[in-house]
C-alpha positions in Angstrom: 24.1 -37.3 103.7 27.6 -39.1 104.3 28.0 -42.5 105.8 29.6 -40.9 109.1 26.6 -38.8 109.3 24.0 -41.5 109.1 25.9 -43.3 111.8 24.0 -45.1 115.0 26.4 -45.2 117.5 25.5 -47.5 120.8 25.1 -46.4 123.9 28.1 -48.3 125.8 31.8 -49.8 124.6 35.4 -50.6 125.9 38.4 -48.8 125.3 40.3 -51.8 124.2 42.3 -53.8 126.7 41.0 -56.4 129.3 43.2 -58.7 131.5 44.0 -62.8 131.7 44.6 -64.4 128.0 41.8 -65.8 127.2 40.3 -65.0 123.5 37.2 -66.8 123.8 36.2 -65.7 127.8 37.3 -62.4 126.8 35.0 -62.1 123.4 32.5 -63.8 124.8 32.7 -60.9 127.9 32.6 -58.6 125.7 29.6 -59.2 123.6 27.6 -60.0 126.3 28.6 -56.8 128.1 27.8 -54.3 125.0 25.2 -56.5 122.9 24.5 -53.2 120.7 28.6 -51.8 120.6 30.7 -55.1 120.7 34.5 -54.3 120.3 37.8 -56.2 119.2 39.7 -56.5 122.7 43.6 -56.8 123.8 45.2 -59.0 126.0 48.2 -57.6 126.4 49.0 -60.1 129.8 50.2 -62.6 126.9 53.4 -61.0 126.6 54.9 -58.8 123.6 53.2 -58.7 120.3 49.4 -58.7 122.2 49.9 -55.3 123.8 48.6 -52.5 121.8 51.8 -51.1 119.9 53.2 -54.9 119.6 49.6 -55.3 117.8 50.0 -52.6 115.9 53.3 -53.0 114.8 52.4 -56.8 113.5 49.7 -54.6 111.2 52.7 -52.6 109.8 53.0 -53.0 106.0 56.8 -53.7 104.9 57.9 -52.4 108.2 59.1 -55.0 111.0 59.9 -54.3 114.9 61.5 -56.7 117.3 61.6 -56.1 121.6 64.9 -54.6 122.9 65.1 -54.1 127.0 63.9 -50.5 126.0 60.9 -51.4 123.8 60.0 -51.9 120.6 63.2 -51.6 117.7 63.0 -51.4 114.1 64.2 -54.7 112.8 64.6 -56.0 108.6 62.2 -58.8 109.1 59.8 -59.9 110.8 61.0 -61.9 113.8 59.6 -63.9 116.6 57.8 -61.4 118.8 56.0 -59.9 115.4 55.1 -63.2 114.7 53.7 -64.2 117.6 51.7 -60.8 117.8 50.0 -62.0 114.5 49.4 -65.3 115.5 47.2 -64.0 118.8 45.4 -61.4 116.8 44.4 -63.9 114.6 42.9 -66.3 117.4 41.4 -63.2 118.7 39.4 -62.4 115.6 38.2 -65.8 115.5 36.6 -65.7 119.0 35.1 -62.4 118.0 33.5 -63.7 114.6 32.4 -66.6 116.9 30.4 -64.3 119.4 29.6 -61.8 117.1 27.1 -64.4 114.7 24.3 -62.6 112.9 25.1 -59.2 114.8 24.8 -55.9 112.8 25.4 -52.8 114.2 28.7 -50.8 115.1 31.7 -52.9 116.2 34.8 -51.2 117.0 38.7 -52.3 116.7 41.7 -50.2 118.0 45.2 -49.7 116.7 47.8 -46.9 118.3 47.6 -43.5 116.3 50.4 -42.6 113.9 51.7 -40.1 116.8 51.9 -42.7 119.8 53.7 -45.2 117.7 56.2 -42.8 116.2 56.7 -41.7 119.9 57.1 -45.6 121.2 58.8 -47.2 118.1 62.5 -46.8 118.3 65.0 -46.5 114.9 67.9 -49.1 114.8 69.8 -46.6 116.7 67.8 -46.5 119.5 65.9 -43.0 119.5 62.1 -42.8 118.6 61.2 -42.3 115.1 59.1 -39.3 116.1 62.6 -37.5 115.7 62.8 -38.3 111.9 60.5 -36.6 110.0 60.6 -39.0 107.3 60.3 -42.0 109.7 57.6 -40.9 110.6 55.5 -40.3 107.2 57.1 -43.7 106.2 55.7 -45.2 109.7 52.0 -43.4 108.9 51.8 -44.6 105.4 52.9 -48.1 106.5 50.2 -48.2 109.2 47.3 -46.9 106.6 48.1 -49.6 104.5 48.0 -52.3 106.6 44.3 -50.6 108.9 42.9 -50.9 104.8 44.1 -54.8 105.2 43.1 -55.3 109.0 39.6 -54.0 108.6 38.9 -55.2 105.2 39.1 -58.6 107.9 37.1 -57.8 110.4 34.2 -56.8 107.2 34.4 -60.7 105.8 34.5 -61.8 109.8 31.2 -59.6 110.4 29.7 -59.0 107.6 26.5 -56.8 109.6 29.1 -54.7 111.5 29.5 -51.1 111.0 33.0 -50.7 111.4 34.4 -48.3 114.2 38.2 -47.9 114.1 39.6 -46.6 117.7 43.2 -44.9 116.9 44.4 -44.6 120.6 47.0 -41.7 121.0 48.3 -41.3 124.4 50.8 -39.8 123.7 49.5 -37.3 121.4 49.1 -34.3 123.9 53.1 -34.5 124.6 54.1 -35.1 121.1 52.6 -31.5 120.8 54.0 -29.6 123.9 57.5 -31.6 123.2 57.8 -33.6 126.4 58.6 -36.6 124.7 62.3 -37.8 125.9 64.7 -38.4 123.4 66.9 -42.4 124.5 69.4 -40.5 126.8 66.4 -39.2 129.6 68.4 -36.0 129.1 66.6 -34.0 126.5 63.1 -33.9 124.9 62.0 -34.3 121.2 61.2 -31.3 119.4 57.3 -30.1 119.4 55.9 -31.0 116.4 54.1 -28.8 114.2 50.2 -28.8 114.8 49.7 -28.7 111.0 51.9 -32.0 110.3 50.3 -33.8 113.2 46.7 -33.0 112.0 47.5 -33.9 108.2 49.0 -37.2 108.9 45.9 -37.9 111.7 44.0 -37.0 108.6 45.8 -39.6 106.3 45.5 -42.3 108.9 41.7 -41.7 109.4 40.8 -41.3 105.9 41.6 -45.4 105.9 37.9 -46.5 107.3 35.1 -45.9 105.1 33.2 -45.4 108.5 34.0 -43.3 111.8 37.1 -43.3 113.3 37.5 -42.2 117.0 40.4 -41.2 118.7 41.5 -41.9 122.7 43.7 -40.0 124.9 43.1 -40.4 128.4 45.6 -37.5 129.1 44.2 -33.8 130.0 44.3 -31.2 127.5 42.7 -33.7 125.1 42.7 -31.7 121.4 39.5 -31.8 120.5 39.2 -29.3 117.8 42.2 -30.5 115.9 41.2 -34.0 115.9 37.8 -32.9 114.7 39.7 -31.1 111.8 41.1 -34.6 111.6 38.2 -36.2 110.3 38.0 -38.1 113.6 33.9 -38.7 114.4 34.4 -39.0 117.6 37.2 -38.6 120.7 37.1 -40.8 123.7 38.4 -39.4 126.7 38.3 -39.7 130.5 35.9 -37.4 132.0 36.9 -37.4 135.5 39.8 -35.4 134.0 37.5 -32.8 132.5 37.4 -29.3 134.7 35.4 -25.9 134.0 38.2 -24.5 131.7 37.4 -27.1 129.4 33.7 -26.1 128.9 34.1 -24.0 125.6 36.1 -27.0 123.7 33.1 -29.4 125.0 30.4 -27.1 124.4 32.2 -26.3 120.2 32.8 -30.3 119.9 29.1 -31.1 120.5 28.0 -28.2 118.4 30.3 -29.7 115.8 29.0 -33.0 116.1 31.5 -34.5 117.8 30.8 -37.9 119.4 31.6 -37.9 123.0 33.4 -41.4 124.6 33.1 -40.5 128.1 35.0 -42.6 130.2 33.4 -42.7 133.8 34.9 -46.0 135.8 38.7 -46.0 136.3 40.8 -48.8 134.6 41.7 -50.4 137.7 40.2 -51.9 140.6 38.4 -49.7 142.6 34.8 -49.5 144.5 31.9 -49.0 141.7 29.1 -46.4 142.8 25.5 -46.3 141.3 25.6 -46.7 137.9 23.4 -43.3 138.1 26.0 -41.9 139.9 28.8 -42.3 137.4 27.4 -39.9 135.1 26.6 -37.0 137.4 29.7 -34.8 136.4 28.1 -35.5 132.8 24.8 -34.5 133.6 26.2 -31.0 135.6 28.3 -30.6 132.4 25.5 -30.5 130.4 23.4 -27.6 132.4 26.5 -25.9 132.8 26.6 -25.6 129.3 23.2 -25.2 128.7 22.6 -27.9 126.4 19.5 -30.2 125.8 19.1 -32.8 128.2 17.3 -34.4 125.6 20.6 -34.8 123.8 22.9 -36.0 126.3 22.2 -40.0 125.7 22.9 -39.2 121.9 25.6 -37.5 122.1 27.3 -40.0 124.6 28.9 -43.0 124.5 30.0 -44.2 128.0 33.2 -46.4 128.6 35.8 -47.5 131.2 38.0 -44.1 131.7 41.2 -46.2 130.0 42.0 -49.8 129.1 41.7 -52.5 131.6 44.6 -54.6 131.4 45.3 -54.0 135.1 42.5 -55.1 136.4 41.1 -57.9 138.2 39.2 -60.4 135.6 36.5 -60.1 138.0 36.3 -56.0 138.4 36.9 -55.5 134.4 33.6 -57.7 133.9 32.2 -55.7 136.5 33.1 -52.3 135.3 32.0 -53.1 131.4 28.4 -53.9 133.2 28.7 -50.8 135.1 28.9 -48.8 131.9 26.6 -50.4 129.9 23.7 -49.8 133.0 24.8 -46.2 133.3 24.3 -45.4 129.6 20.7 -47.1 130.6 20.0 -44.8 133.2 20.9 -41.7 131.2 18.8 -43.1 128.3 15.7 -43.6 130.1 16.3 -40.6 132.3 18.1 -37.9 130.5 16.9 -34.9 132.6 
């Protein structure tokens, strides 16, 4: 039996980013919230270099971005923002080896998906690299080598933690249909080819000697590809989730497919019963006719997207939210 298949997920996580600029409140937030599924958060309110592709990019292997008005730019060297990037990483890991003492058990850290980043990181001449094909295997390779690095870290930091590696791709879904808009607004990047999108998802996963999980909060999530992938898992927002989607739910937990089912939006908003969040789950389930038995199993529940827009004060509250649901669902499955 593999590694991946051995795996004991938790119950309850984050997707990734949480508001303010705190590393310390915010790890200490965070392992509070999920004692059993603790994660490496963003705090992208810091400026460039702490949001998720500025992160990302400072993880790049002899490849080097800078801010331009339009986003992030190729650039020869490292400069300030990439710098800067590093340096808050760094304090970020040290608040989470400092909450995260003694813990074993899975511990998750995100980094944006070859796809997203080829679709959001623009060539010195201003378009997206995801319209050179060679870019973008460069830009993959680039951002295997340095995941190896990154998580090879956060294994010295916590020694006891299983290692989860989140690659969040939201803009996967149009990178397949072609709706991403070349630097004019007047056209749209070529579709690419399902095949090339699934190999180099495949190269990029292949980096973690434990599960990697993907996260698209768009609809039309590809499930089946990115289980092809080798991903162990897909996070996605289930409010988003209708009828026609039942067959690709249903074949994705017949395939072993770990469900991240986000069930509180990433903004402030109202907050029902935690019982209540995971109705649409439970329906889902019957409809399908699958085991009750299985749903707490085959679930992790999380915030439907990041939570850098939120109130400090409602992201605290919506982490809680999730980790009582999954309770609930645990001690009541049926």
């Amino acid at each position: 039996m593999s590694e991946k298949s051995k795996f004991s997920w938790g119950q309850a996580t984050g997707i990734g980013s949480m508001p303010g600029g705190d590393a310390r409140e915010t790890a200490k937030t965070v392992a509070g919230s999920f004692e059993g599924f603790p994660y490496l958060a963003e705090l992208p309110a810091r400026g460039p270099g702490a949001d998720m592709t500025g992160r990302t990019i400072g993880l790049l292997v002899e490849m080097y971005a800078h801010v331009e008005p339009s986003g992030w730019r190729v650039s020869d060297r490292p400069g300030r923002d990439t710098r800067r990037g590093r340096s808050w990483l760094g304090e970020d890991l040290d608040a989470l080896e400092e909450f995260t003492q003694g813990y074993e058990g899975p511990l998750k850290v995100q980094a944006v998906g070859p796809w997203t980043l080829a679709a959001n990181l623009e060539l010195r001449g201003g378009e997206a690299a995801l319209g050179d094909p060679g870019a973008c295997r460069d830009l993959a390779g680039s951002l295997a080598e340095g995941l190896r690095g990154h998580l090879a870290d956060v294994r010295r930091r916590v020694p006891g933690a299983q290692v989860v590696l989140q690659l969040d791709e939201p803009s996967l879904v149009a990178v397949l249909r072609g709706h991403i808009r070349t630097a004019s607004g007047y056209r749209t990047h070529r579709a690419v080819d399902r095949q090339i999108i699934e190999d180099t998802l495949r190269e990029v996963i292949a980096v973690n000697d434990g599960p990697v999980i993907v996260h698209s909060c768009a609809t039309d999530v590809p499930f089946a590809l990115l289980r092809r992938a080798g991903a162990a898992g897909v996070s996605f927002d289930s409010g988003l989730l209708t009828e026609r989607d039942d067959d690709v739910i249903g074949e994705a937990v017949e395939g072993g497919l770990q469900l991240f089912a986000g069930i509180v939006p990433g903004t402030d908003t109202a907050l029902s019963d935690p019982a209540g969040s995971v109705m649409g789950i439970r329906t889902l389930w019957r409809r399908l006719g699958l085991n009750p038995g299985t749903l707490a199993e085959s679930l992790v529940l999380t915030p439907s997207c990041g939570l850098a827009g939120a109130s400090p004060a409602y992201a605290r509250a919506a982490l809680a939210h999730c980790a009582r649901a999954a309770r609930s669902l645990a001690d009541n499955p049926e």
